[in-house]
Steps between C-alpha positions, in 0.01 A plus 500: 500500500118497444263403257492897457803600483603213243184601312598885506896459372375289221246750409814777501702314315259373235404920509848568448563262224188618310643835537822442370406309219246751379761766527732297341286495202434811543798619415585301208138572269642878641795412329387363232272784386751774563739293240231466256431882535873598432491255172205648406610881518867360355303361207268847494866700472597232231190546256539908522828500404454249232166692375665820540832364288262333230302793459811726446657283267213510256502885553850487386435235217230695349651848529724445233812632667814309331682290764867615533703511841363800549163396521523094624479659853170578441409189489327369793717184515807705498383808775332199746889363525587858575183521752649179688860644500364823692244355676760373772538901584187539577410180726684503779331184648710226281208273512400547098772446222329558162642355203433522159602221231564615121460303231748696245545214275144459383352890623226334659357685812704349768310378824500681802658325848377652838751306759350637832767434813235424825 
């Protein structure tokens, strides 16, 4: 082999190694930022519902209505469990299982859990 040739297979490898070590990080900042945009919109989802549930709460609060059976579905805390327990016939992807936590014992708002499945 020449001087040449030696000089123009390390050149292609070196080019080749560059290559796939850009790509390779590449791929994972791609990655990366496709994750954080997913969290992001999860935690968007999270902070409507809970605005939406906190706002309806209040309504219900401060409308006087007495709270019997009749009316505890009403409450948001209550109707978001429903909303989880139907929300499986309407998402036929299984990748998101919403959950909602009550707190019966003290009647605090209970927190919200998004579980997404990727």
């Amino acid at each position: 082999m020449t001087i040449q040739t030696k000089l123009l297979i390390f050149i292609g490898v070196t080019l080749l190694c560059s290559f796939i070590g850009f790509e390779l990080i590449n791929y994972q900042t791609t990655k990366q930022d496709i994750e954080n945009s997913l969290l992001e919109q999860a935690e968007n989802l999270r902070n409507t519902l809970m605005a939406t549930r906190r706002v309806y709460h209040q309504q219900f609060i401060n409308s006087g209505v007495p709270l019997t059976d009749k009316t505890l579905g009403f409450l948001p805390a209550y109707a978001l469990s429903k909303i989880s327990e139907d929300f499986s016939n309407w998402d036929n992807s299984g990748k998101v299982l919403i959950m909602f936590l009550i707190n019966l014992a003290t009647q605090n708002m209970p927190p919200i859990v998004l579980n997404w499945k990727l």
